[in-house]
C-alpha positions as CSV (number, residue, x, y, z in Angstrom):
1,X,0.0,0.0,0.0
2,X,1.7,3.4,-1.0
3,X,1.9,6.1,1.7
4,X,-0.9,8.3,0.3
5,X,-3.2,5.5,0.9
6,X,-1.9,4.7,4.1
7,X,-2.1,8.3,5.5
8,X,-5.5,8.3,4.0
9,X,-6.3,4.7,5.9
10,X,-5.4,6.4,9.0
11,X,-7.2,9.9,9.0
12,X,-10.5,8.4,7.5
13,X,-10.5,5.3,10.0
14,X,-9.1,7.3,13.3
15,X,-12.5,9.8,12.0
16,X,-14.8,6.7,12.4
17,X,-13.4,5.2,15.6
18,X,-13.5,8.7,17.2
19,X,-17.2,9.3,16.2
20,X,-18.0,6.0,17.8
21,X,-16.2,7.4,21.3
22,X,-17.5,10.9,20.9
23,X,-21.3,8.9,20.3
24,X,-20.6,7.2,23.2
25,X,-19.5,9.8,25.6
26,X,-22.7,12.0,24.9
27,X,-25.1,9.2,24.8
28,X,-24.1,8.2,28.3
29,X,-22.9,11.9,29.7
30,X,-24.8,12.9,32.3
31,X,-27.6,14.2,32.5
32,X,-28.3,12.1,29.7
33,X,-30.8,14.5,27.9
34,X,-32.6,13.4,24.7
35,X,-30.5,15.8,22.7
36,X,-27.7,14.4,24.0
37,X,-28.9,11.1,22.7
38,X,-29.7,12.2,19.4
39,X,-26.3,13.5,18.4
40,X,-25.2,10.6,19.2
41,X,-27.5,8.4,17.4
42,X,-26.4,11.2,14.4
43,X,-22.7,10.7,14.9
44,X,-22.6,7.1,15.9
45,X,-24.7,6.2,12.5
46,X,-22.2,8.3,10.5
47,X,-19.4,6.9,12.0
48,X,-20.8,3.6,10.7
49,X,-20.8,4.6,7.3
50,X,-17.7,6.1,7.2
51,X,-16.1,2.9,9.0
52,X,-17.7,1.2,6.0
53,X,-16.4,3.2,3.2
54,X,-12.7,2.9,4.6
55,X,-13.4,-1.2,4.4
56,X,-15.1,-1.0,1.1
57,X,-12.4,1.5,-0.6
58,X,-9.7,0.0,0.8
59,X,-11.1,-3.9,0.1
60,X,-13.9,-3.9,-2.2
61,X,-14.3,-7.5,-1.5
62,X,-15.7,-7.2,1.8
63,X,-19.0,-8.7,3.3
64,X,-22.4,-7.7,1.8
65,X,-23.5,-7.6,4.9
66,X,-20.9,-4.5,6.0
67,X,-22.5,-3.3,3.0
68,X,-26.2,-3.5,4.3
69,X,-25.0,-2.4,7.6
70,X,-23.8,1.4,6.3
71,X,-26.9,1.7,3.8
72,X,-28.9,1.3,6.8
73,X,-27.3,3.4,9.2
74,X,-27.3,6.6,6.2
75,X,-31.4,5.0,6.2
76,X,-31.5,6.5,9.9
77,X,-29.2,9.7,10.3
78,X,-31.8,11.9,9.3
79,X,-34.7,10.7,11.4
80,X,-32.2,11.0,14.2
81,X,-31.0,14.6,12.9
82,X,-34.7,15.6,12.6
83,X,-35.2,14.5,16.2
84,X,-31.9,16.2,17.3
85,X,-33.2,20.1,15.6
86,X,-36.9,19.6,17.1
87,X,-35.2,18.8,20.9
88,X,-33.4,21.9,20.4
89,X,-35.7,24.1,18.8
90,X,-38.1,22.6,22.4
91,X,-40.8,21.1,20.1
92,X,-40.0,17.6,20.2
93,X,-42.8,15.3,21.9
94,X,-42.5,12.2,23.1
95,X,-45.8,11.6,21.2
96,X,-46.5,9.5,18.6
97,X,-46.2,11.9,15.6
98,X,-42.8,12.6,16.6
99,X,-41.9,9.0,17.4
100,X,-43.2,7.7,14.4
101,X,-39.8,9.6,12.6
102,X,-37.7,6.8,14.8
103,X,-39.9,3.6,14.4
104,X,-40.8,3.6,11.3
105,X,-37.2,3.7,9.5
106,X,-36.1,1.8,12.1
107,X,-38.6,-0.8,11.5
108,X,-38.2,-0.5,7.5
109,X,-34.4,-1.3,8.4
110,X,-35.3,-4.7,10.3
111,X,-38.3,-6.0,8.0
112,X,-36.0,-4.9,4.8
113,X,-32.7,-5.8,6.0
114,X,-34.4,-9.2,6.8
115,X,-36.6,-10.0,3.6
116,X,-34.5,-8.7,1.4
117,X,-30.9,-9.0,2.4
118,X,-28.0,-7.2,0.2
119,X,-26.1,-10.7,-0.6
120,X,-29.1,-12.1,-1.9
121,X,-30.7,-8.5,-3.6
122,X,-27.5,-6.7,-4.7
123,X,-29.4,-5.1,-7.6
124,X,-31.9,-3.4,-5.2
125,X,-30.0,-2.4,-2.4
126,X,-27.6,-0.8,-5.4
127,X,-30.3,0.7,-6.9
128,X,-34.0,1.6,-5.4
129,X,-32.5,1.1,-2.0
130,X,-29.8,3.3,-2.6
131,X,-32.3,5.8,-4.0
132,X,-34.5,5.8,-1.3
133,X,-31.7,6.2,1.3
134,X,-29.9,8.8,-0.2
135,X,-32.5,11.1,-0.7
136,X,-34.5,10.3,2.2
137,X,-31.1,11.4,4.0
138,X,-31.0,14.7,2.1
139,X,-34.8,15.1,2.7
140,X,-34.8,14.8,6.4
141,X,-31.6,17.2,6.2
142,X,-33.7,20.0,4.9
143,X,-36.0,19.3,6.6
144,X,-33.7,20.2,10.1
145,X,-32.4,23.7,8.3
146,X,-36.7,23.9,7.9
147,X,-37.2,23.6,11.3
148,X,-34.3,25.4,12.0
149,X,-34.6,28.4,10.0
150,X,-36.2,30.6,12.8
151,X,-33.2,30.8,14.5
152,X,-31.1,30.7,11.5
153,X,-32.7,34.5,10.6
154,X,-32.3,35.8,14.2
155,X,-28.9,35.0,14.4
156,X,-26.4,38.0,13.0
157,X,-22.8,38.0,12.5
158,X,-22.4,40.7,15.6
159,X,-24.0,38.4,18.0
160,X,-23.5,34.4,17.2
161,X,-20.4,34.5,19.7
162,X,-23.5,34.5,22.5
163,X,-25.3,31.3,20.6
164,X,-22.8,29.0,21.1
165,X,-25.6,26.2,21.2
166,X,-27.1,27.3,18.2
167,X,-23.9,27.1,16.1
168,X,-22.8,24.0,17.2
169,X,-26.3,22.3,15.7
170,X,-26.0,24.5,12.7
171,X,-22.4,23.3,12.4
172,X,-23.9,19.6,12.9
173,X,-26.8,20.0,10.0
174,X,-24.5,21.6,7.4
175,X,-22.0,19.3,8.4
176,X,-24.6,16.0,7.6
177,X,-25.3,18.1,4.1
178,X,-21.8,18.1,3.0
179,X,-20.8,14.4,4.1
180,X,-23.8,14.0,2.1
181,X,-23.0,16.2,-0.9
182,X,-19.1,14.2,-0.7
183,X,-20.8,10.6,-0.6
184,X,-23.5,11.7,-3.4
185,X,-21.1,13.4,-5.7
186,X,-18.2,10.9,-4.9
187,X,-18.1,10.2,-8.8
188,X,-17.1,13.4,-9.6
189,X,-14.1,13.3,-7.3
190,X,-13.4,10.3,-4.8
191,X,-15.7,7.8,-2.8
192,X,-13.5,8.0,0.2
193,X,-14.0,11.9,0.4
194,X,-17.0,11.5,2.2
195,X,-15.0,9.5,4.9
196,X,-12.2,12.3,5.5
197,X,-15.3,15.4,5.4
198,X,-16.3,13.5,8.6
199,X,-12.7,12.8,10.0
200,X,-12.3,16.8,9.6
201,X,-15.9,17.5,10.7
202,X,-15.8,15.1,13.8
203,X,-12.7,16.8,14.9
204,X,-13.8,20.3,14.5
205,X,-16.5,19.2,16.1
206,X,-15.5,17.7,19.2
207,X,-13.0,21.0,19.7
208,X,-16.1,22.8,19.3
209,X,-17.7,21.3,21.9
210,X,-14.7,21.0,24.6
211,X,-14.2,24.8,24.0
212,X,-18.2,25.5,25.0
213,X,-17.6,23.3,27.9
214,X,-14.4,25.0,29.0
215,X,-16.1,28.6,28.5
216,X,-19.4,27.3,30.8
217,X,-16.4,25.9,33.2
218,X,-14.7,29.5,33.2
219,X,-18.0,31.1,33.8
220,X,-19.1,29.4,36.7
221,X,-15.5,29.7,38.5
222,X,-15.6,33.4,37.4
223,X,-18.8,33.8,38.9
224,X,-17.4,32.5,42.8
225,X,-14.2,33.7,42.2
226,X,-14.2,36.9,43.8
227,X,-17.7,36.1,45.6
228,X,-17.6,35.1,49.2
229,X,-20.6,33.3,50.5
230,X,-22.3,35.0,53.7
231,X,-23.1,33.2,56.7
232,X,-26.7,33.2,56.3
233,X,-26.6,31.7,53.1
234,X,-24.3,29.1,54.0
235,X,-26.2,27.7,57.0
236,X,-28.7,25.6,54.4
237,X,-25.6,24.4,52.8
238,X,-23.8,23.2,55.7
239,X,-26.8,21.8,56.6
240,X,-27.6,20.2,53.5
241,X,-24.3,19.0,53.0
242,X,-23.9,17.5,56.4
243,X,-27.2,15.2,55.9
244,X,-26.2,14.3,52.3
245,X,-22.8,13.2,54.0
246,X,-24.6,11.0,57.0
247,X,-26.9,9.8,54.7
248,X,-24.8,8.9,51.5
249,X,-21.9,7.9,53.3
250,X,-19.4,9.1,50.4
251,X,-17.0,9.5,52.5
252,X,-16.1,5.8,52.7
253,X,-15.1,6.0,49.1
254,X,-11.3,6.2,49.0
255,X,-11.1,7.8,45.9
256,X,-13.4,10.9,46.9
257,X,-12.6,14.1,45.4
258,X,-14.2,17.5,45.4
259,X,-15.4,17.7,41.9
260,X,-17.5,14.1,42.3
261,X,-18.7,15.6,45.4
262,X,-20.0,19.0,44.2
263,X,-21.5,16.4,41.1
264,X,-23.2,14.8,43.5
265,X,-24.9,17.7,45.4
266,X,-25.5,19.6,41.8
267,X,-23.1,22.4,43.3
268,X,-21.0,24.0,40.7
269,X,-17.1,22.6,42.8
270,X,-15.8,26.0,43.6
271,X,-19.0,26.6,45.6
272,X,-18.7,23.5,48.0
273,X,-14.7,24.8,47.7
274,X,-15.8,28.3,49.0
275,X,-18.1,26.6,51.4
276,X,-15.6,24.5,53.0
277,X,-12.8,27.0,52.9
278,X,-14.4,30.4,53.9
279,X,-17.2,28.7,55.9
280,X,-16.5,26.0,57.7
281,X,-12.5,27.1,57.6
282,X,-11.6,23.1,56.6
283,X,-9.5,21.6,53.5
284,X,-11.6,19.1,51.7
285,X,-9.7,16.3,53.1
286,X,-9.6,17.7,56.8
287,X,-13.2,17.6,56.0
288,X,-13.9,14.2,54.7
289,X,-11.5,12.6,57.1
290,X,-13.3,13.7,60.3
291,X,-16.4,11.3,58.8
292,X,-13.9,9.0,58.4
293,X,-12.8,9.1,61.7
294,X,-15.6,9.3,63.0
295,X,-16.7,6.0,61.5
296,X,-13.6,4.4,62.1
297,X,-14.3,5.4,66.1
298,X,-17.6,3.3,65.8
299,X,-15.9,0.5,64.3
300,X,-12.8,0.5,66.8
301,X,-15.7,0.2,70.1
302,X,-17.4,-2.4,68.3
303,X,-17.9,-6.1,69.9
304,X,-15.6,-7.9,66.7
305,X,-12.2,-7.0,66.8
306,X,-10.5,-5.6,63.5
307,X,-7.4,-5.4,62.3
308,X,-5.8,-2.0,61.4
309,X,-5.4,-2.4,58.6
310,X,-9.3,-3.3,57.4
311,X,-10.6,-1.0,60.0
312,X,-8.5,2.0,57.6
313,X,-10.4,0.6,54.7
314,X,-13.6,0.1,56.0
315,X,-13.1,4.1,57.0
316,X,-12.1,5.1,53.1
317,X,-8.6,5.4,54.0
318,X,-6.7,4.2,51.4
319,X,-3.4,3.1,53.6
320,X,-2.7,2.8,56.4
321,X,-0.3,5.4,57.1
322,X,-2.7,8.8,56.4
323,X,-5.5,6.4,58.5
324,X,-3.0,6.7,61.5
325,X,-1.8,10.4,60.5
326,X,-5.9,11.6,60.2
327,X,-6.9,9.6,63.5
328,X,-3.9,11.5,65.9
329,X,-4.8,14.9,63.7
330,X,-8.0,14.6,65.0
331,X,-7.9,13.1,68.2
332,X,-4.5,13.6,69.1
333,X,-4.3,9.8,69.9
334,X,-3.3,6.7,68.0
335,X,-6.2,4.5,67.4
336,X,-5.1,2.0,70.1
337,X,-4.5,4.6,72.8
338,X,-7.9,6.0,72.2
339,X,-9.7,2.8,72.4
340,X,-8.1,2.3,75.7
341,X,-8.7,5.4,76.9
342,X,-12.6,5.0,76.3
343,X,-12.7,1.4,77.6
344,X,-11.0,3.1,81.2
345,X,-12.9,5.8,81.3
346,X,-16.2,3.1,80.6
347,X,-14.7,1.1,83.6
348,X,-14.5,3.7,86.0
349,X,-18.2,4.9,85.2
350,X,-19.2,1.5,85.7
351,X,-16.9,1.1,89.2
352,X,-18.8,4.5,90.0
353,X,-22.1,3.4,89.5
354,X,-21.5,0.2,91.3
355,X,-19.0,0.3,93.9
């Protein structure tokens, strides 16, 4: 294989196995929001059809049915693009109009795929089938710039900077019209052009989107940066953060860390930093470690002896070594001194009481 075809091997192929990740991460990214969903059902089903172009231009020999598989997956990226521009434009229903857009291609794909397989129907899935799926593709694409188009004309050069939602669904649309417009024309220039549109695309893309992340990311620390929170405010949140603690128990995870904290409690992390910091005047780990120790306290008085090194785990210490350095920080005792002191002081109650 000459290196022009192997540099084009690798940028068409690393575009399809990054779609499939980047489909991944947003269909299971919290909060897990239909939108989410849908761009992902619109990249993941692209990335399958540019995955199968790479095999096919690369080894024109391979299996009708990888063949069948990237028809049908063009068959349902605009359904899933349509789906995509109605959750964002607030007007998609979980009805069964809009539905309908899902099932039905979805279930043509099954009933087709299975009465009519490629191996056995080449001419029609080469022909008709093609047909149908192509321009059903382009229709549904329209379609989305249709639905679209209300925002479209709102949107002026000297304000899209404050859209940064709106462009990237824009920039997804136009960019499912132009891998279309690469696949369709392919003739004219190269079949595997459609594949390295999306490798470019996908890359863009997912810049695009780590960029709009970073910027809400920059906000929300600029926004507690210079912002102290006042001590009336912050009684509900200690309060609320105290019974989340006693009741989650979190803090017997050894791998706790601020940010999956504030996750938890839907805080924005330099908020519960702030809190800790300013208002309760503790680090995060001087502040997880006294429920630790706390717990471990319980543990050390109860009937069953433990070793100390499961006692630390069972805490959320994760060696043994900060579990001794936490314990004396906080009660100025090793654990075996204070469990002696407590079972004294328990004796000499109980000598009082009954002498």
């Amino acid at each position: 294989m000459a290196i022009s075809d192997q540099l084009i091997l690798l940028l068409s192929g690393l575009g399809g196995l990054h779609g499939l990740l980047l489909a991944a991460f947003l269909f299971f990214r919290p909060p897990g929001a239909w939108s989410n969903r849908f761009l992902a059902g619109v990249i993941f089903m692209l990335s399958i059809r540019v995955l199968k172009s790479v095999l096919f231009h690369f080894n024109p020999a391979i299996g009708k049915q990888i063949l069948q598989l990237g028809l049908s997956a063009c068959f349902l990226i605009g359904p899933l693009l349509y789906c995509y521009s109605l959750h964002f434009m607030e007007i998609f229903r979980r009805s069964s109009l809009h539905r309908l857009h899902l099932i039905i291609p979805l279930f043509i794909v099954i009933l087709i795929g299975g009465l009519y397989p490629y191996h056995l129907n080449p001419q029609l899935w080469n022909g008709l089938f093609y047909r149908i799926i192509n321009y059903s593709w382009l229709a549904y694409t329209l379609l989305s710039v249709y639905v679209l188009w209300p925002k479209i004309v709102s949107l002026k050069l000297t304000n899209w900077r404050q859209h940064p939602d709106l462009v990237i669904v824009l920039g997804i649309v136009s960019g499912s019209g132009l891998i279309w417009c690469a696949y369709h024309f392919g003739a004219y220039t190269s079949y595997i052009s459609g594949a390295l549109t999306f490798s470019f695309l996908i890359c863009v893309g997912a810049l695009t989107v780590f960029l709009q992340l970073q910027q809400q990311k920059n906000k929300v620390i600029g926004r507690y940066a210079n912002k102290k929170i006042s001590a009336v405010a912050a009684e509900p949140l200690i309060s609320e953060l105290e019974q989340f603690m006693s009741a989650e128990q979190v803090y017997l995870d050894a791998n706790l860390v601020m940010p999956r904290l504030a996750k938890m409690l839907g805080w924005p992390t330099p908020k519960l930093s702030q809190l800790l910091n300013d208002n309760l005047h503790l680090s995060f780990n001087d502040f997880v470690n006294g429920y630790r120790i706390e717990h471990a306290k319980t543990l050390l008085l109860g009937e069953a002896a433990m070793k100390m090194d499961d006692l630390a785990e069972s805490s959320g210490f994760n060696s043994l070594s900060t579990f001794y350095a936490a314990f004396k920080k906080h009660t100025q005792l090793t654990p075996a001194k204070y469990k002696a002191a407590l079972l004294s002081e328990a004796l000499d109650n109980s000598e009082t009481i009954n002498p």
